[in-house]
N, C-alpha and C positions, 0 to 999 in steps of 0.2 A: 835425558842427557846420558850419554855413553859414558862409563865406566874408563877410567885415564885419560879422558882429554881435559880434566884438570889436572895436572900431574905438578905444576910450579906455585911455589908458597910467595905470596907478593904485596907488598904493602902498598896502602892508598895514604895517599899522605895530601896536605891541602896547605898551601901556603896560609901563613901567622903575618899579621905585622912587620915591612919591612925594616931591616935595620940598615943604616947607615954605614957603609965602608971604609975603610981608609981613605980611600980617594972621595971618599964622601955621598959614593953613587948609594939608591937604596936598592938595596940587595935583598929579594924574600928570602924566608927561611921558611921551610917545612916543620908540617908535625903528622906523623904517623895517625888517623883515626881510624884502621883497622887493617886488615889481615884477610887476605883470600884466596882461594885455591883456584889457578888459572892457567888457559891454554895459547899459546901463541902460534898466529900462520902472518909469515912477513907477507908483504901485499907489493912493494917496489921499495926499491933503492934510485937513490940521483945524489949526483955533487951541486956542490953552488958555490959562488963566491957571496953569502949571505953576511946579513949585519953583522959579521963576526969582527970586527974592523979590520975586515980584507983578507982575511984567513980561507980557505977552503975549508969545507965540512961536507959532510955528507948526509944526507936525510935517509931513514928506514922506517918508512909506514908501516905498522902491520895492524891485523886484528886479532884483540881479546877476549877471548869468549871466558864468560864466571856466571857464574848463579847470580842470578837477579838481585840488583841492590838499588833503593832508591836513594842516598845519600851521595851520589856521586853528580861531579859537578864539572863543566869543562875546564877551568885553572888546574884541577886536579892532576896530580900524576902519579905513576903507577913504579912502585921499585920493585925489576924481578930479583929471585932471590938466589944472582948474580951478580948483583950491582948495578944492572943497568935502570937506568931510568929513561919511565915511555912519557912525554906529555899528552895529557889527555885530549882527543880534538873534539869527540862527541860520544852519545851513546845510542844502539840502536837493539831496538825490539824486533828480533827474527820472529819473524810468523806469526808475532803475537803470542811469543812463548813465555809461558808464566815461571817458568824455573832457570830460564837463562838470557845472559843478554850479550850483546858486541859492544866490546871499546873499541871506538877509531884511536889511534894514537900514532906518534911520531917520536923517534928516537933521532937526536940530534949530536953527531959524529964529529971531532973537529980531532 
């Protein structure tokens, strides 16, 4: 693995037991189970009128390249350490590399 292309500090966090909202809907909450140093390349952008109840939003796929972890789980999401939060879609093993691996993920813009 090259030298800077982990250069972003980003938490993995995994949804807890949903809690129940005002409105009574069940809402997850996260919790932080670790800490990783990570690369980001956006992959597309698109809008949609998705289940937002009728809102426009905009989707930003990209991919995460991080040193190899096997605790990660697709529910998972990824918080860069700017605030954004990636949801996790999968994860892939380039080439068979034992030191690094690709997050698919999706950032959801409203």
């Amino acid at each position: 693995m090259e030298a800077g292309k982990l250069r972003h500090k980003v938490a993995l966090q995994r949804a807890v037991t949903p809690t129940a909202s005002s409105s009574g809907q069940r809402q997850p909450t996260y919790q932080t189970y670790g800490m990783a140093w990570a690369g980001f390349q956006p992959q597309s952008t698109h809008g949609e009128d998705a289940s937002l109840g009728g809102k426009r939003a905009a989707q930003t796929r990209v991919l995460i390249l991080m040193r190899t972890r096997t605790d990660m789980a697709p529910s998972d999401r990824i918080v860069w350490d700017d605030g954004r939060v990636f949801d996790v879609i999968g994860t892939l093993n380039t080439f068979e590399a034992v030191d690094e691996m690709v997050v698919a993920a999706v950032q959801v813009i409203t």
